[in-house]
C-alpha positions in Angstrom: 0.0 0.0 0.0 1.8 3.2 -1.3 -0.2 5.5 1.2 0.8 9.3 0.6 -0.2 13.0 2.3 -1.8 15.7 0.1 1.2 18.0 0.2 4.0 15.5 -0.1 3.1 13.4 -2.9 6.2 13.2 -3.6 7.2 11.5 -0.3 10.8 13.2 0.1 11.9 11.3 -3.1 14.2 13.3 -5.0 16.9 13.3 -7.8 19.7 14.9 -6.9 18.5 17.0 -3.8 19.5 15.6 -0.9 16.0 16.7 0.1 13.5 19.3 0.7 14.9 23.0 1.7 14.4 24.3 5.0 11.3 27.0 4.2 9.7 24.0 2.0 9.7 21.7 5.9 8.4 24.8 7.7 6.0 25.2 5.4 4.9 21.8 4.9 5.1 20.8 8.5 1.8 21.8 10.4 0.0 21.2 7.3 0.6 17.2 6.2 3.6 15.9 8.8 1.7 17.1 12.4 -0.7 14.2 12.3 2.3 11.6 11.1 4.3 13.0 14.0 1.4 12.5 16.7 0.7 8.8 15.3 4.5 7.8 15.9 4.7 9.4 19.2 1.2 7.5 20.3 3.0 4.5 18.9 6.6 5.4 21.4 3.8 5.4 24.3 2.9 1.7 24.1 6.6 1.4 23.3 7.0 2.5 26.9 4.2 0.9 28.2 4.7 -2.5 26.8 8.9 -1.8 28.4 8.1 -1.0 31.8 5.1 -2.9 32.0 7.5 -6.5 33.2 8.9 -3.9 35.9 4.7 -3.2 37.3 4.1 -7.4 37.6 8.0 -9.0 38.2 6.7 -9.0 41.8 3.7 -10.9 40.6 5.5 -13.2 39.0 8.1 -14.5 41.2 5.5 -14.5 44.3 2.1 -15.6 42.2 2.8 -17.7 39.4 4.5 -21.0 40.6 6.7 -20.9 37.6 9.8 -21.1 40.3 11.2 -17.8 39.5 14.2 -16.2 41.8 15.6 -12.7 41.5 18.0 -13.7 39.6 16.3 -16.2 37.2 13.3 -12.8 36.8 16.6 -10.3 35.7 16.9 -12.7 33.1 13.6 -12.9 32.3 13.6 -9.4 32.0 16.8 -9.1 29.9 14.7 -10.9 27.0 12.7 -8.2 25.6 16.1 -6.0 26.1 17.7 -8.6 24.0 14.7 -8.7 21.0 15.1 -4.8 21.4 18.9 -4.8 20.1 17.9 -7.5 17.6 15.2 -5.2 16.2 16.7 -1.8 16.7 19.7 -2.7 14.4 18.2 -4.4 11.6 14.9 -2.1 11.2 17.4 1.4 11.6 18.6 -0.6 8.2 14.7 -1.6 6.7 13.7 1.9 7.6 16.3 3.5 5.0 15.9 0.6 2.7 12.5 -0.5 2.3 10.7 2.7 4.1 10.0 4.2 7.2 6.1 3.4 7.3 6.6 -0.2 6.2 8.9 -0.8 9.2 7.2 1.5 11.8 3.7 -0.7 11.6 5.1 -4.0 11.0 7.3 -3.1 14.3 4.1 -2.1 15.9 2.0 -4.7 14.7 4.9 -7.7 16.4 5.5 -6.0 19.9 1.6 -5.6 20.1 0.9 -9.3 19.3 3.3 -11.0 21.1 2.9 -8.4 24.4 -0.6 -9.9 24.5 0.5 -13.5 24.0 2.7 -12.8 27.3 -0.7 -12.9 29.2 -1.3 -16.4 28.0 2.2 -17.8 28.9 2.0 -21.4 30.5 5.3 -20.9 31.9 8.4 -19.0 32.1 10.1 -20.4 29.5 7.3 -19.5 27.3 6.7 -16.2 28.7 10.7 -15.2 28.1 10.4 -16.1 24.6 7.2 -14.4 24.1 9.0 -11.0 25.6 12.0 -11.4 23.6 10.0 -11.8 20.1 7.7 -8.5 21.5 11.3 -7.0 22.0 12.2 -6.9 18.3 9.4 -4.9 17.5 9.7 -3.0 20.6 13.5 -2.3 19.4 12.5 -1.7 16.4 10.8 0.9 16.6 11.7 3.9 18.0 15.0 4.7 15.6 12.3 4.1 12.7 9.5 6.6 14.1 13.0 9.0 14.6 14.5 8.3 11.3 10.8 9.1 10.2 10.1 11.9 12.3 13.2 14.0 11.9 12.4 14.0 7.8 9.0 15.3 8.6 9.7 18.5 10.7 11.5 21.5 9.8 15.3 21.4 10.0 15.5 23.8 13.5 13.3 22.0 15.2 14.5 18.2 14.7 16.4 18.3 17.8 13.4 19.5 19.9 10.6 17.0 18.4 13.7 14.1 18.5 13.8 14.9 22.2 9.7 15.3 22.6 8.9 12.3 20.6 10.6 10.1 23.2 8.7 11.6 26.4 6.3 9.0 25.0 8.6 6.5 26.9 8.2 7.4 30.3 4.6 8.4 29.7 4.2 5.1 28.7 5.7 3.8 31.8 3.7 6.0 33.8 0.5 4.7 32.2 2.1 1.0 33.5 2.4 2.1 36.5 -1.0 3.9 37.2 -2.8 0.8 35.4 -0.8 -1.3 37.4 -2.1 0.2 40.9 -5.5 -0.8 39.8 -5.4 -3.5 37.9 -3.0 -6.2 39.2 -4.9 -6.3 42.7 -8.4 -6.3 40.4 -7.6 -8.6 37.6 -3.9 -10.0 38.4 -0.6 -9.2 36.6 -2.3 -11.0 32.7 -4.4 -7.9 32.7 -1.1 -5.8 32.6 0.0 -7.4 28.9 -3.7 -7.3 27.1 -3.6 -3.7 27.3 -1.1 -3.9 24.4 -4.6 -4.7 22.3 -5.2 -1.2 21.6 -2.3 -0.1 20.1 -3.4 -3.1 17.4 -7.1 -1.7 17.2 -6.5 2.2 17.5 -2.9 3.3 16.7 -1.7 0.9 14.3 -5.2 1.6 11.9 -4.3 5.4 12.3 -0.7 5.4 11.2 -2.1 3.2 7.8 -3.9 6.4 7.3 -1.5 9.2 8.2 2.0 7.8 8.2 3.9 9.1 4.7 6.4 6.5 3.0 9.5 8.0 3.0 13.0 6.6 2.1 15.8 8.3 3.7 18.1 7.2 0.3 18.8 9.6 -2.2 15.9 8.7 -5.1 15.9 8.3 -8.6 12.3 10.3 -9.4 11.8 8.6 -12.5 12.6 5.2 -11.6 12.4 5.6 -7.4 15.8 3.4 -7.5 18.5 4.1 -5.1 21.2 6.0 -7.2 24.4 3.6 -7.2 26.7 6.4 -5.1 24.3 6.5 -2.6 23.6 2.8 -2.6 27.4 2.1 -2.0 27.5 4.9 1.0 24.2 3.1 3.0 24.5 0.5 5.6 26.6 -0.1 8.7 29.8 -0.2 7.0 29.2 3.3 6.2 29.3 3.9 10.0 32.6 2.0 11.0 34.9 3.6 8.6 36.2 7.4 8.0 34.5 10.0 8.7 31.8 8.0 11.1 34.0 5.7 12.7 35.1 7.5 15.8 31.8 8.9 16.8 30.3 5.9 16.2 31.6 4.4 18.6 30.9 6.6 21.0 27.4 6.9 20.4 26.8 3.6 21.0 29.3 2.9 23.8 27.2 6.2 26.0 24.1 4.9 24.5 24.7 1.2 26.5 26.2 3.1 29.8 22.7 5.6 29.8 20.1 2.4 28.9 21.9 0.0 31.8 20.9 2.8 34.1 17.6 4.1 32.5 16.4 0.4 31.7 17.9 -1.3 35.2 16.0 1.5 37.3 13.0 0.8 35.1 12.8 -3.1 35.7 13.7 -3.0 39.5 12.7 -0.2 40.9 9.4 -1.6 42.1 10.9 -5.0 43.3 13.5 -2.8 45.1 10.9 -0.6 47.0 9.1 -3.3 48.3 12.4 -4.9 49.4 13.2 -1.8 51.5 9.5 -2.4 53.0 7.0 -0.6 51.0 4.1 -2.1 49.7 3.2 -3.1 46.4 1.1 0.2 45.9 3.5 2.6 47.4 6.4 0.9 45.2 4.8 1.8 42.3 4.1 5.3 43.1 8.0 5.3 43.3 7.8 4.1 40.0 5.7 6.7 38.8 7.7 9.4 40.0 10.7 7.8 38.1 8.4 7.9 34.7 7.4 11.5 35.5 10.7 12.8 35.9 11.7 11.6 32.8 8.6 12.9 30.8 9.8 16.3 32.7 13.1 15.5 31.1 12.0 14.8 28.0 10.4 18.6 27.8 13.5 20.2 29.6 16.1 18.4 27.6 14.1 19.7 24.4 14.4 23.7 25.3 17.9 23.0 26.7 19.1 20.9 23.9 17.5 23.4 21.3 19.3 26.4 23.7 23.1 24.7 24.5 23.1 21.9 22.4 22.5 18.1 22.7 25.8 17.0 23.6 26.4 19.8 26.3 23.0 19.1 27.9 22.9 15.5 27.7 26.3 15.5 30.1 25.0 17.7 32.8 21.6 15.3 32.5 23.7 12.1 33.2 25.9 14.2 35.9 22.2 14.9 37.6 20.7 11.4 37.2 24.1 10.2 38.6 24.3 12.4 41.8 20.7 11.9 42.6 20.8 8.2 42.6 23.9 8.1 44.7 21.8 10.1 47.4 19.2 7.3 47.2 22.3 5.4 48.7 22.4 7.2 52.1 18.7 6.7 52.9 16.9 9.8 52.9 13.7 10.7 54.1 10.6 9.6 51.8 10.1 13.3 50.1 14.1 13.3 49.1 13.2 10.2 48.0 10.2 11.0 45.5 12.7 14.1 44.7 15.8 12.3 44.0 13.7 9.4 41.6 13.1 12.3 40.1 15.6 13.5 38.9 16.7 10.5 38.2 14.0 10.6 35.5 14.7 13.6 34.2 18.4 12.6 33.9 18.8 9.1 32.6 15.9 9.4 30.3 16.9 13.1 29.1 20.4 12.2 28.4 19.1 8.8 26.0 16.6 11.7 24.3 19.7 13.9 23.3 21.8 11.2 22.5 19.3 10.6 19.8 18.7 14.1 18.6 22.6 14.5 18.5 22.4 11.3 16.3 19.8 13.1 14.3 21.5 15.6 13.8 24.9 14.8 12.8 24.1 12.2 10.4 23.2 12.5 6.7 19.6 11.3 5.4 20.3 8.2 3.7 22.5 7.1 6.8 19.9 8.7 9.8 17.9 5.8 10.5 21.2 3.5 10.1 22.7 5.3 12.8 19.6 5.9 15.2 19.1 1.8 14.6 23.3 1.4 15.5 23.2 3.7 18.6 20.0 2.1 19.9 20.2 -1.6 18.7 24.1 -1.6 20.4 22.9 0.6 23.4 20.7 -2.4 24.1 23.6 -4.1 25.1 23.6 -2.0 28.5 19.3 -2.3 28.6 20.0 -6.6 28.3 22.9 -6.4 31.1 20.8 -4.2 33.8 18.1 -6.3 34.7 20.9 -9.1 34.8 23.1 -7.1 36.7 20.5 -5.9 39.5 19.2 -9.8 40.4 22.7 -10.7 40.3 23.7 -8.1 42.7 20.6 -8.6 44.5 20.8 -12.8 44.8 24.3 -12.5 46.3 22.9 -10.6 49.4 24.6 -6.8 48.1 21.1 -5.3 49.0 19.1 -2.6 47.3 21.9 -0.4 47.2 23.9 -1.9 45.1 21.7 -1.6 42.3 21.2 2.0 42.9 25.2 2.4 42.7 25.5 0.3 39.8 23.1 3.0 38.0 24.4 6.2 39.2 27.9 4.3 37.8 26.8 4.1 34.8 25.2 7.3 34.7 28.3 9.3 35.5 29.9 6.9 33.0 28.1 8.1 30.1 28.7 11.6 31.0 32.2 11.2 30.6 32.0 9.2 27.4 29.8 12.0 26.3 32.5 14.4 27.5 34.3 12.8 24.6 31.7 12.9 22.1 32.1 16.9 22.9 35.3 17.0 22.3 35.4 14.7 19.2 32.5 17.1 17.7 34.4 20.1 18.6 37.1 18.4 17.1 35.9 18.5 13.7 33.7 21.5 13.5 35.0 23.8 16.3 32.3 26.7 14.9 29.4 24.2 15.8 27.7 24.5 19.4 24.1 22.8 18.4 26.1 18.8 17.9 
């Protein structure tokens, strides 16, 4: 189905343009791409959802199921969708700017939806780890897709804002979980969690066949809508690991690992870890929620500060925040510096992924954008498999809840300093530019 807006029939293929001016994006932008934008945020939501959502019901399932689970045996559990998201992150960065954007943002929709439901119907956990790592792809998938799609759409001046706005649908997604979760797991038990993922099948998935544009990120042929043989030979990930993209390459995706082990680890055990300093289920996952709503708040403060200092600069003091405020978590505060410190460790674990990907965004050509995003995520995953790993681990060998809480604010404060060196490799090459 070659679905296309009124004012882009087109669909950003061109000749020898490497695509539409600035004033034709600000022009064309609230008129045909709002309503594409919107649809692929609404799809990032029950991205989010459907990635905290084990987090809300791991309690549930070690304690309820009689599947024989141990902390250590659910951080591997958990691990499996982080491990499908890798999977699916690398290869559909790659389908996006081969075979289109829209083709690989509802097919990715369409498998994490199906297979999140299937989780409720799991007879076991070896069942139910598959199940999440299959959702995982399409999970994975995603997000550099609806990016790679996304920063085509909007003008040129604002990609690094909507970049950075587009992924607040994340930690709104996990706030849903977590709200839903307070209600529905002592109502309807921790199944009820997973069939939610139905209506991203029935309502968001039938809205983006109607207002997602196909778009290739490749330079076009518009006669024969071929790839042009140059540009054919400059796609793909070899592209990325050799001169000029090598270097920061690499340290895209080595931050991008350090800032999801400490997003994705607080995401999965927080819960688990409240309860095991003696809160109950409810009041665990109003810790939960606070976590989610700092890093919606991030994901809107990162967006004016990204736009105003730049994405690199920002990101750094974001991680440096997340960092310092989990390490205060460490000397057992009173509940309100509690709330206050999850927080802001919303705001800067989630904010620092957000500009990793608009500095992505930005420095990367077209025809190699949704490559990259799909490189710096799918690799990143690496850190998102290892966290929930790392925290039973830590937790089965009697280390206690802090542990986990330093292992995060580690790799926080790591991937300020590797971010430190994206700086300085940026500054490097274009000392005149502030905005990468």
């Amino acid at each position: 189905m070659n679905h296309t807006l009124p004012a882009a029939a087109t669909q950003r293929s061109t000749a020898a343009a490497p695509g539409p001016s600035s004033a034709d994006r600000q022009a064309r932008f609230p008129k045909a791409s709002v309503l594409a934008v919107l649809v692929c945020w609404l799809l990032v939501v029950f991205d989010g959802y459907d990635l905290i959502v084990y987090g809300t019901v791991q309690s549930s399932l070690i304690s309820e199921t009689g599947w024989g689970l141990t902390k250590a045996t659910a951080g591997t559990i958990g691990s499996m969708a982080f491990l499908g998201m890798m999977i699916g992150a690398i290869f559909a960065g790659r389908m996006a700017d081969s075979w289109g954007r829209r083709r690989t943002i509802l097919g990715c929709a369409v498998v994490f939806s199906v297979f999140t439901v299937l989780c409720a119907f799991a007879p076991n956990a070896a069942i139910f780890g598959i199940l999440r790592l299959l959702a995982g792809i399409g999970l994975g998938g995603l997000v550099p897709s609806a990016n790679a799609l996304v920063a085509e759409l909007v003008p040129t001046k604002w990609r690094s804002t909507i970049a950075t706005l587009m992924m607040s649908g994340v930690p709104i997604g996990g706030s849903i979980a977590a709200l839903v979760g307070i209600q529905l797991i002592p109502a309807f038990g921790w199944q009820s969690m997973f069939l939610v993922a139905v209506l991203a099948l029935v309502i968001v998935v039938p809205l983006g066949l109607k207002y997602l544009p196909e778009t290739l990120g490749s330079e076009q042929d518009s006669r024969s809508g071929k790839v042009t043989a140059n540009t054919k030979a400059s796609t793909g990930f070899s592209s990325l690991l050799r001169a000029p993209y090598l270097g920061i390459s690499m340290l895209f995706a080595v931050a991008t690992i350090a800032t999801l082990f400490a997003w994705y680890g607080l995401g999965t055990w927080l819960p688990n870890l409240m309860q095991l300093a003696g809160y109950n289920l409810g009041s665990a996952l109003t810790f939960a929620l606070a976590l989610n709503l700092g890093a919606v708040a991030g994901s809107v403060i990162t967006a004016w500060t990204g736009t105003r200092f730049g994405p690199v600069p920002t990101a750094i003091a974001a991680a440096a925040v997340a960092a310092g405020a989990l390490v205060v978590l460490v000397t057992g505060p009173p509940v309100t510096v509690v709330y206050l410190m999850l927080v802001l460790a919303g705001v800067g674990t989630h904010g620092t992924q957000c500009l990793i990907i608009a500095a992505v965004a930005n420095h990367y050509p077209a025809h190699l954008r949704g490559t990259a995003l799909g490189w710096a995520l799918g690799t990143g995953r690496i850190g998102a498999v290892a966290a929930p790993q790392a925290g039973g681990l830590l937790l089965a060998a009697g280390l206690g809840v802090n542990s986990n809480f330093l292992a995060f604010a580690g790799a926080a404060a790591i991937a300020a300093v590797l971010l430190t060196a994206v700086g300085l490799h940026l500054k490097s090459k274009n000392p005149t530019n502030r905005s990468k």
